[in-house]
Backbone bond lengths (Angstrom), bond angles and torsions (degrees), N, CA, C in turn:
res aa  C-N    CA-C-N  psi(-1)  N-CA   C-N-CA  omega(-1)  CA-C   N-CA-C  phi
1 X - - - 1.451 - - 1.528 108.95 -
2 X 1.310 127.10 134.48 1.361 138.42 -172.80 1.392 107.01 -97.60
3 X 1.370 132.55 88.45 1.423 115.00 171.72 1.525 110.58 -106.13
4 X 1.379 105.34 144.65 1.751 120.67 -165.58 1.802 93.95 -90.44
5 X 1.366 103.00 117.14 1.197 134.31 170.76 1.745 102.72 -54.76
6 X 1.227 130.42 18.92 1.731 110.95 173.12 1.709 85.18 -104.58
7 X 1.602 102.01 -169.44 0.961 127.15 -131.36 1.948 89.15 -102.13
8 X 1.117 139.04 163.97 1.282 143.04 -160.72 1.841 83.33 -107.21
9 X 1.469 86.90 120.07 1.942 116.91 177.52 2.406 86.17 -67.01
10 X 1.581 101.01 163.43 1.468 116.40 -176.04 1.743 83.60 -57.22
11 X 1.050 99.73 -69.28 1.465 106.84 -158.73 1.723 115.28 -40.77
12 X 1.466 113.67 -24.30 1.287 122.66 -170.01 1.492 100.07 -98.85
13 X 1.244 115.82 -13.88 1.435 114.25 -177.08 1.516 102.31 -93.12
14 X 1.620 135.04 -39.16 1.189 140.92 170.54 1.766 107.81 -71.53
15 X 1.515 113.54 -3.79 1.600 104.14 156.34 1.055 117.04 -102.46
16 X 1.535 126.90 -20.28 1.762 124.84 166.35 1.454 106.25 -56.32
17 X 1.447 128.01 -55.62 1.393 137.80 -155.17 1.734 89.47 -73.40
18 X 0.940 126.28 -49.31 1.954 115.97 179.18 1.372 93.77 -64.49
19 X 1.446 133.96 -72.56 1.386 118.79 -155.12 1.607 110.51 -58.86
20 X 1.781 128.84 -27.12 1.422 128.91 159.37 1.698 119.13 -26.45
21 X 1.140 92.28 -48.12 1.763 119.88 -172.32 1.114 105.82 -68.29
22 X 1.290 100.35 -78.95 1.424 92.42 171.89 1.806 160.87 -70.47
23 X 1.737 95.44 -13.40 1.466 91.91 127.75 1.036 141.66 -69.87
24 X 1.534 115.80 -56.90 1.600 110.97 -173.43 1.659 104.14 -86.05
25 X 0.692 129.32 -23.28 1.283 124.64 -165.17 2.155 136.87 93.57
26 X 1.080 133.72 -140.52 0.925 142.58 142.81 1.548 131.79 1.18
27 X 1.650 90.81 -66.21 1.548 135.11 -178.47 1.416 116.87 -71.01
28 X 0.936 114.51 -51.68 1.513 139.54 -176.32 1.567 102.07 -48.85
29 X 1.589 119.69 131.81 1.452 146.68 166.47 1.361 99.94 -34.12
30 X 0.940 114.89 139.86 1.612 140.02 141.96 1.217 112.47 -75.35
31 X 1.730 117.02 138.64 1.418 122.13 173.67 1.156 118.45 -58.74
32 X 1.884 136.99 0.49 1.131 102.61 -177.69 1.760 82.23 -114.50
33 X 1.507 120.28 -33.57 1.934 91.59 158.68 1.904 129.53 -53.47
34 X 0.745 83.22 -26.47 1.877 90.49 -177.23 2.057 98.93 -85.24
35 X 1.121 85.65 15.77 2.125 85.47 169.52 1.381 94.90 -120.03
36 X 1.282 120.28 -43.62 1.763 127.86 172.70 1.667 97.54 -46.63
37 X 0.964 108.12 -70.96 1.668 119.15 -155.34 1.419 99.12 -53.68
38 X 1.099 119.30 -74.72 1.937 127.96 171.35 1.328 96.12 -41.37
39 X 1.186 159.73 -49.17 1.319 154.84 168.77 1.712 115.20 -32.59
40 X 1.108 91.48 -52.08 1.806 120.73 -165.27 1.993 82.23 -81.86
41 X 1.251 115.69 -73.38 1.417 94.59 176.00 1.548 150.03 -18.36
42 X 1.756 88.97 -56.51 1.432 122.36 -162.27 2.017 103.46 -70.48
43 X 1.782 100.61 -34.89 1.204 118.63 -155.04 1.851 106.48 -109.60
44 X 1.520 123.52 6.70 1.062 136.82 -173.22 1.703 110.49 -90.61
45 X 1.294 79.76 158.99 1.970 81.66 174.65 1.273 100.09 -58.16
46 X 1.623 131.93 -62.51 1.500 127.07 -130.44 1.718 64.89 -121.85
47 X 1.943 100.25 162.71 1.207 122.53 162.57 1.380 104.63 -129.48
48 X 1.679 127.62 121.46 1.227 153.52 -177.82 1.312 97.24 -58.62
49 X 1.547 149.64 176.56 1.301 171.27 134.65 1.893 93.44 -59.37
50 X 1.588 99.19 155.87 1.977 103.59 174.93 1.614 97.52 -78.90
51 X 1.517 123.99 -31.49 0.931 138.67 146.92 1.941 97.57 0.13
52 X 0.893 85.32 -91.85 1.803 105.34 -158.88 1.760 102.35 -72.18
53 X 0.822 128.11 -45.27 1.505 144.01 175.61 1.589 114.81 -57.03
54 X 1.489 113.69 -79.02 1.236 105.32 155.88 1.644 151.63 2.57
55 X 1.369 94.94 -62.57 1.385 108.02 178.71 1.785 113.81 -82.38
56 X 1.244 110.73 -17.87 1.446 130.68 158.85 1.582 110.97 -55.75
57 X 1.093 98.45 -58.63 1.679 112.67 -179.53 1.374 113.50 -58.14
58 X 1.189 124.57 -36.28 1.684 145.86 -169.76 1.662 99.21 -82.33
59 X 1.550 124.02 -26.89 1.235 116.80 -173.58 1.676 115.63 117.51
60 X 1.421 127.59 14.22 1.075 122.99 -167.54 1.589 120.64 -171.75
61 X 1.020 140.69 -163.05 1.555 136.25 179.04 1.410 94.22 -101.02
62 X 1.751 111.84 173.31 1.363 128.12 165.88 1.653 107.12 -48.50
63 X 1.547 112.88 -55.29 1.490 85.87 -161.73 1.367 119.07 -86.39
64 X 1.763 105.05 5.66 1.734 103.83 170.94 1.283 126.26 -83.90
65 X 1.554 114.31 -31.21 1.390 96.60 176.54 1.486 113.69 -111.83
66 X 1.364 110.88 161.03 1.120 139.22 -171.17 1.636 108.07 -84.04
67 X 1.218 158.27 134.95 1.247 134.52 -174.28 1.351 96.70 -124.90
68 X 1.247 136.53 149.05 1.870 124.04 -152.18 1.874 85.16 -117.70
69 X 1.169 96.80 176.42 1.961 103.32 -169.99 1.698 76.02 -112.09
70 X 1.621 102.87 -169.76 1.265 120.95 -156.60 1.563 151.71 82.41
71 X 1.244 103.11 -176.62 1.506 103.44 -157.91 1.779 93.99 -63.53
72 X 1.111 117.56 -58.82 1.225 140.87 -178.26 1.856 105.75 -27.51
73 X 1.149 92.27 -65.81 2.160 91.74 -166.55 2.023 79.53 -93.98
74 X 0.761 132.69 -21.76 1.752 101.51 164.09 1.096 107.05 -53.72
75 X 1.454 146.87 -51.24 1.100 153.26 -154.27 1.680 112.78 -65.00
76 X 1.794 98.07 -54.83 1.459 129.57 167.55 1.523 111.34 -27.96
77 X 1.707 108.92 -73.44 1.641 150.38 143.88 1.741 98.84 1.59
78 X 1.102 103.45 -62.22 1.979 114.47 -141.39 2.129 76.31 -92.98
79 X 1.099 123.62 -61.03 1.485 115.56 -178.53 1.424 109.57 -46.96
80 X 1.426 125.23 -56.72 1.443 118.24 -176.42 0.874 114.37 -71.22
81 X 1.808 155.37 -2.99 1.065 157.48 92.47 0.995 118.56 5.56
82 X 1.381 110.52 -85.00 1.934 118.67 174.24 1.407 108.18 -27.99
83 X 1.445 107.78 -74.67 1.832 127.40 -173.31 1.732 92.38 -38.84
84 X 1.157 126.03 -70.78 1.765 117.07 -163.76 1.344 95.41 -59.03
85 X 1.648 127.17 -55.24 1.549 103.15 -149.30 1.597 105.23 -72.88
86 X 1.553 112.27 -11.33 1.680 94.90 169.15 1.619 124.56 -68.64
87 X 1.486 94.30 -30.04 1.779 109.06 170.45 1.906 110.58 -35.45
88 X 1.557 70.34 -75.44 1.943 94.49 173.85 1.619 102.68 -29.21
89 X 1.465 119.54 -84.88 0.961 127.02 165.77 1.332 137.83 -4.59
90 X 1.324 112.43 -77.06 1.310 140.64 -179.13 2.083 93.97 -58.09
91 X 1.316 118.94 -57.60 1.320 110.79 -162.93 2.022 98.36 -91.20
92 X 1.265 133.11 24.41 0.783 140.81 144.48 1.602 121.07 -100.13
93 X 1.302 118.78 -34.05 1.498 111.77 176.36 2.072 102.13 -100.05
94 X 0.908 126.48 -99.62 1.589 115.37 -178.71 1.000 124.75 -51.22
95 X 1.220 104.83 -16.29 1.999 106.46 173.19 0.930 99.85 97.15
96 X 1.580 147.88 -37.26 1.430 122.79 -173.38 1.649 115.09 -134.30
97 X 1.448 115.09 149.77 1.524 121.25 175.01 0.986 130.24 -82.68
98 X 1.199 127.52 82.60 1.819 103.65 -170.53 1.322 120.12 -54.85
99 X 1.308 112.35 143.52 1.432 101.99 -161.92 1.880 95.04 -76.49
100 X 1.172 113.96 169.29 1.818 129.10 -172.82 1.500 87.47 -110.42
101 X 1.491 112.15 104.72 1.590 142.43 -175.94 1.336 116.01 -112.37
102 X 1.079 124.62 88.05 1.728 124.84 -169.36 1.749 108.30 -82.76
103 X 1.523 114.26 130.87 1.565 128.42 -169.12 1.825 86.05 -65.49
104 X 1.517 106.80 145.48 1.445 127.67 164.98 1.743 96.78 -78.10
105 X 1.536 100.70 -172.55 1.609 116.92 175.93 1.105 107.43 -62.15
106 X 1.340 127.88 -20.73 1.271 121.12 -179.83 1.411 119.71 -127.94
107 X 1.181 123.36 38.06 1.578 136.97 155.97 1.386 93.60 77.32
108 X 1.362 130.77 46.33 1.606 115.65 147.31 1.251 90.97 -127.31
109 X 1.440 94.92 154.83 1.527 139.37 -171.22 1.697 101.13 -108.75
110 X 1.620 116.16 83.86 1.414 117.65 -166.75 1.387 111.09 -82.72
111 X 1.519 109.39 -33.62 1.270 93.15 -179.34 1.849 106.88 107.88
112 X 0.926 120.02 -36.55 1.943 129.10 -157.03 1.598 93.72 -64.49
113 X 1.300 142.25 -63.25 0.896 128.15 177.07 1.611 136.61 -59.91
114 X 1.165 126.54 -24.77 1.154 124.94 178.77 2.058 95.76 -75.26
115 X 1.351 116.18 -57.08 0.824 106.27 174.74 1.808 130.20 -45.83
116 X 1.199 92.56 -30.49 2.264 94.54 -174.61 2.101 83.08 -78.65
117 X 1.688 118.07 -32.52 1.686 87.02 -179.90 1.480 110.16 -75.96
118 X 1.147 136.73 -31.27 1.350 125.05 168.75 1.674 123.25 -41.59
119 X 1.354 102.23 -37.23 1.512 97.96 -169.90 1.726 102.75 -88.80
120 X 1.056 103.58 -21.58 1.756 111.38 175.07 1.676 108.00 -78.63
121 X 1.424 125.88 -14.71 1.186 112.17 167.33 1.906 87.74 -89.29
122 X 1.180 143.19 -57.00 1.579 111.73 -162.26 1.201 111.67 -63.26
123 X 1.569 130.35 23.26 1.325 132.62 171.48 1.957 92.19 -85.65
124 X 1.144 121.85 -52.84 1.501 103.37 175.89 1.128 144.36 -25.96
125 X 1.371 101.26 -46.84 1.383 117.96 166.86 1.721 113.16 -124.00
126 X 1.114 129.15 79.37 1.331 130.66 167.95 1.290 114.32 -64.00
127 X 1.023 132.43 -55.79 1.625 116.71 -177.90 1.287 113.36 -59.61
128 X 1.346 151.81 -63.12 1.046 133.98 131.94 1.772 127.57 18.75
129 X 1.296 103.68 -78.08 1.455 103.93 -172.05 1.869 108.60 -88.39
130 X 1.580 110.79 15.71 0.913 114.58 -175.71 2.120 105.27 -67.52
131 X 1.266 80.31 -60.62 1.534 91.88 -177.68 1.750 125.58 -49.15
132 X 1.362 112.40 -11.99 1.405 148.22 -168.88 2.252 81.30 -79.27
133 X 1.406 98.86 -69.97 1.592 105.22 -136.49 1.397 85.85 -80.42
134 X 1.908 134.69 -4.45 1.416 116.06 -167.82 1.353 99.10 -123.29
135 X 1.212 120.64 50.32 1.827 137.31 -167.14 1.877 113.63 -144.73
136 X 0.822 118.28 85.21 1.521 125.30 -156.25 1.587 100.19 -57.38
137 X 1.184 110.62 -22.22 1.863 99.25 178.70 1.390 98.01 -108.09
138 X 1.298 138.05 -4.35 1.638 122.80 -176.53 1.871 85.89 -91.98
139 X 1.239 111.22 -40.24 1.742 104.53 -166.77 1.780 102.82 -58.82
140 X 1.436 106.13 -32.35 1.700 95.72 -164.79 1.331 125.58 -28.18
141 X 1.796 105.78 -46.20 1.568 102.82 -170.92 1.425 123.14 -69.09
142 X 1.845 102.67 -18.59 1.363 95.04 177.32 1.540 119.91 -106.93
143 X 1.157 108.74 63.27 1.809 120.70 167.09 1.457 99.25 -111.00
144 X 1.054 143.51 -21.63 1.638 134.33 178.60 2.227 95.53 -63.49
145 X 1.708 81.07 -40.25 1.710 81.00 -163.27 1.770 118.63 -62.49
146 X 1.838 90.55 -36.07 1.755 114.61 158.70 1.232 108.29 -37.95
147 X 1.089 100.44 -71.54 1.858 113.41 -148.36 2.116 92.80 -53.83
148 X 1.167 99.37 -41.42 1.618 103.84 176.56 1.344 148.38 -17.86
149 X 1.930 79.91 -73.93 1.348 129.21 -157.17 1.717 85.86 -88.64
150 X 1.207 110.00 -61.63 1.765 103.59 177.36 1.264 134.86 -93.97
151 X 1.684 104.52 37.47 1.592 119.61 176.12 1.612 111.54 -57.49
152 X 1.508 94.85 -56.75 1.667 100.48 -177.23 1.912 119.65 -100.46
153 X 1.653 100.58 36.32 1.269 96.66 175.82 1.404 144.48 -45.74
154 X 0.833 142.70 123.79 1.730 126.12 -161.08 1.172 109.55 -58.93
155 X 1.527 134.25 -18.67 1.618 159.11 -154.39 1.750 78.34 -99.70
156 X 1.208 119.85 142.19 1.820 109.33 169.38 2.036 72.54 -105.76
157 X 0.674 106.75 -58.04 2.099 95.65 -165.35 1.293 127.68 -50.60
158 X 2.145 94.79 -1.48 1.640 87.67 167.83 1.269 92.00 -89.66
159 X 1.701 144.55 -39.20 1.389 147.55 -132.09 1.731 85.70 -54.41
160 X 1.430 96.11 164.21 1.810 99.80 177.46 1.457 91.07 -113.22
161 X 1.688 155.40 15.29 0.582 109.79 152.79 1.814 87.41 -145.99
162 X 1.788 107.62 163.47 1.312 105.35 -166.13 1.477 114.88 -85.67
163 X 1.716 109.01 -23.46 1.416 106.79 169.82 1.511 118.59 -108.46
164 X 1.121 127.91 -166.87 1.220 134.93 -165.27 1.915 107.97 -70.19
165 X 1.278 132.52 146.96 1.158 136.25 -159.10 1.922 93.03 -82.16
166 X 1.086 111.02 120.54 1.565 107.38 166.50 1.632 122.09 -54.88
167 X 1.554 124.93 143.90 1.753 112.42 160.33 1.350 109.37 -21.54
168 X 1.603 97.93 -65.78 1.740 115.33 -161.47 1.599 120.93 -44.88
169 X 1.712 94.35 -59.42 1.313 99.67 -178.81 2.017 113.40 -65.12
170 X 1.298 101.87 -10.80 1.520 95.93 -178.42 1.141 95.55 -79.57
171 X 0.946 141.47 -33.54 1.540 133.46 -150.63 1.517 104.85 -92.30
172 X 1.755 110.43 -19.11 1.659 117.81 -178.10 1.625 90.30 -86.28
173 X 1.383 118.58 -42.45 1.727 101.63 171.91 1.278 118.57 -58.78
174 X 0.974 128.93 -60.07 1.788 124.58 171.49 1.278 126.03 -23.52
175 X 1.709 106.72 -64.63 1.008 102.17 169.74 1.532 133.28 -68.40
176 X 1.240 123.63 -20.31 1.453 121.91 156.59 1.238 132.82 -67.10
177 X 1.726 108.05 -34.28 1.496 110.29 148.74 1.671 115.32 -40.01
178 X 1.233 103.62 -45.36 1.928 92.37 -163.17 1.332 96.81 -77.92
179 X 1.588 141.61 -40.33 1.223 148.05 123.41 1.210 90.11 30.27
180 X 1.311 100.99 -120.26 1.569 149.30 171.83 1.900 105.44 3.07
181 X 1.244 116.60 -35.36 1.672 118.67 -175.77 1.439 92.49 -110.51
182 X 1.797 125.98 -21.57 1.804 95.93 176.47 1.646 93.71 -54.43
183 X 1.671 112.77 -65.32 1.441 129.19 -159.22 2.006 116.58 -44.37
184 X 1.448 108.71 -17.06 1.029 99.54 172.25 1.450 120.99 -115.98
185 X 1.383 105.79 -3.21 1.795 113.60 157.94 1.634 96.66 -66.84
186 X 1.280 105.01 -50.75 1.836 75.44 -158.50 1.471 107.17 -83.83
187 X 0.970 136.76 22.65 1.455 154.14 -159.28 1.482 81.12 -98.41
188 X 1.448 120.63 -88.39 1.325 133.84 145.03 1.732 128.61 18.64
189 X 1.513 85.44 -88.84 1.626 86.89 169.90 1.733 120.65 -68.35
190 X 1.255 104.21 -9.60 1.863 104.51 170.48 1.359 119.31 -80.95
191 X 1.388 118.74 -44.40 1.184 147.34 137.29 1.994 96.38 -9.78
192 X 1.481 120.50 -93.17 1.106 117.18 -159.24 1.703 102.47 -60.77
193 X 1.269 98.15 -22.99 1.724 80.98 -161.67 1.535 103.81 -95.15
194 X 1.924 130.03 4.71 1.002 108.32 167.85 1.674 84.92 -96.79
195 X 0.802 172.68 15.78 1.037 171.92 -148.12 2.112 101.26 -128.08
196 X 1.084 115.90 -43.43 1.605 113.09 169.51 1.437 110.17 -82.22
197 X 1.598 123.81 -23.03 1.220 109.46 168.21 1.726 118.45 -81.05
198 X 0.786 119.46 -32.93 1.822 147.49 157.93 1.763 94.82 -27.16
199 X 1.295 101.61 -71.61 2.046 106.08 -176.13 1.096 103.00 -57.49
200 X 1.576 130.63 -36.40 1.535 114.00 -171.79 1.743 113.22 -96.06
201 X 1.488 108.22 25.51 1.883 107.63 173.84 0.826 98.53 -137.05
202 X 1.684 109.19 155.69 1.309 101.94 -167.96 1.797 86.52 -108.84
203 X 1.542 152.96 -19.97 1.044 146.16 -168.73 1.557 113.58 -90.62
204 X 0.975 116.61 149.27 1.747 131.26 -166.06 1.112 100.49 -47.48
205 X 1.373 118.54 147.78 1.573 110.06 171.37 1.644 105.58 -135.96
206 X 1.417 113.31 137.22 1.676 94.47 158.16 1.389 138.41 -97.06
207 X 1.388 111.13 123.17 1.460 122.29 -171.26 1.798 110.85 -68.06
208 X 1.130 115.54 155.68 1.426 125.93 175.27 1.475 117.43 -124.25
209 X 1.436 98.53 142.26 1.705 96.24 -169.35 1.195 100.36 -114.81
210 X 1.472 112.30 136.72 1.473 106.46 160.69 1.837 134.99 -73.25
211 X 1.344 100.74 108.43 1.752 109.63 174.52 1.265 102.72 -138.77
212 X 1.761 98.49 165.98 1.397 97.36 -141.01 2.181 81.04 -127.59
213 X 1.063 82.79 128.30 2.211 95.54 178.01 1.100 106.38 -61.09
214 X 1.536 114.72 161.42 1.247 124.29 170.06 1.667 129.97 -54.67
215 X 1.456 101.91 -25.17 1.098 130.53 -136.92 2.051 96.62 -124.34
216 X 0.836 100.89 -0.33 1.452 119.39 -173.91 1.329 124.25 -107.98
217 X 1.622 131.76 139.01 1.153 136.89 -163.91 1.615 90.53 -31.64
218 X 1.353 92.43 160.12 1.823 96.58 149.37 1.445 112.74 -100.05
219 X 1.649 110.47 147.64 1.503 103.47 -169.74 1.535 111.22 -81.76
220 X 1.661 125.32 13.39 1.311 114.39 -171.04 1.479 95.06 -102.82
221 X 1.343 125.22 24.95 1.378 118.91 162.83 1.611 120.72 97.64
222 X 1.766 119.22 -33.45 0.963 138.01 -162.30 1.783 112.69 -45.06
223 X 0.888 122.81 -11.98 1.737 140.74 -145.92 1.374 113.98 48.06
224 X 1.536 119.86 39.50 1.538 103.16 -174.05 1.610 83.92 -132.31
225 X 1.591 91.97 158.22 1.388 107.32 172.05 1.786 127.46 -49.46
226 X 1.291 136.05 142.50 1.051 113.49 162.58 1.189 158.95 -47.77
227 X 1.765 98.90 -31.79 1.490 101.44 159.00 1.351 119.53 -82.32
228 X 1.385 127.59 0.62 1.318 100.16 155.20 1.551 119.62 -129.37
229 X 1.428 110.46 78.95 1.317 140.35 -154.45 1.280 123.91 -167.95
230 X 1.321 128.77 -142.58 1.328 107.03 148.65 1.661 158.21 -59.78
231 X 1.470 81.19 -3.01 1.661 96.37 177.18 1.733 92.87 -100.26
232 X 1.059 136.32 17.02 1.525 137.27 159.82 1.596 110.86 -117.10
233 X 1.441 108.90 16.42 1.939 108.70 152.83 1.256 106.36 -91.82
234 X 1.257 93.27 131.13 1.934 87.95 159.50 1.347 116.63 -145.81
235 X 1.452 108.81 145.49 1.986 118.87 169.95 1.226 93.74 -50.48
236 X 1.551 109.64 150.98 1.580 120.74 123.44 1.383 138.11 -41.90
């Protein structure tokens, strides 16, 4: 199957979000969580099988849902395809994804869902992304995605912030969200490739991680330093 790596047209995005439904039902991702989650996939240490993923996407674990054959979820299949390999794409050619942010009833683009699917894909592999969240300079990039995902927590003492999220500051989370998956794709791809040079020596080597200084661009593009950028958001 040939799927074209651009980006899913309105119309193709309002046929993923019906066919979501209508396989899984109820349960089943929304296109702008199911851009989080494939994000979090695409940009993770370990990559799961569709196998295992899938049924996540549909609304449930491997052994709950059922996934039906046919014309119907081929179709499903070939869109969620499309949607990642533009990801791929996009953070291989310009470097960054914008994340796919759907307007509320009232024309803001909040952001909360793509972020809760991002953090529900590093639920796939938790051990893995364990070492990510207990590292004070690998976690930095993902507090825009925090601050997000637990804006409207039902807990008010988890929320990260006590009053209402500004335009401004949403728009500085977003963009560090999209940030946030260039910096851990290529984290990623350094990762594999000191890791293939690693198998072919046999003497110790030291590896380098990518983190980003206080004192250093910020990676969401803004031209301002990090600490006073995104490394000047913070949770509660």
């Amino acid at each position: 199957m040939n799927i074209a790596a651009r980006p899913l047209t309105d119309e193709e995005l309002d046929e993923l979000d019906e066919l979501l439904y209508r396989v899984g039902g109820s349960r089943s991702m929304n296109v702008e969580e199911l851009d989080g989650f494939q994000c979090a996939l695409i940009a993770g240490p370990e990559l799961p099988s569709i196998q295992e993923y899938l049924p996540k996407i549909l609304g449930g674990e491997a052994e709950e849902v059922v996934v039906p054959t046919g014309k119907t979820v081929n179709r499903l299949l070939s869109l969620l395809m499309q949607n990642w390999n533009s990801i791929v794409a996009e953070l291989q050619g310009k470097g960054f994804h914008v994340p796919l942010v759907l307007c509320d009833e009232k024309g803001i683009a909040r952001g909360n869902d793509w972020a809760s699917g991002f953090l529900g894909g590093t639920e796939m592999r938790k051990e893995a992304w364990r070492e990510l969240f207990q590292d004070e300079n690998k976690f930095a990039p993902m507090i825009p995605i925090i601050a997000l995902a637990y804006e409207d927590h039902p807990d008010k003492r988890v929320r990260p912030y006590k009053k209402p999220i500004s335009k401004k500051l949403r728009r500085e989370l977003i963009a560090g969200a999209a940030a946030a998956v260039k910096v851990l794709y290529d984290r990623r791809l350094q990762s594999r490739r000191e890791g293939g040079r690693a198998a072919t020596q046999t003497k110790p080597r030291f590896q380098r991680t990518a983190t980003v200084g206080r004192n250093d661009a910020c990676y969401c593009g803004s031209g301002k330093k990090y600490k006073k950028c995104c490394g000047a958001i913070r949770v509660n």
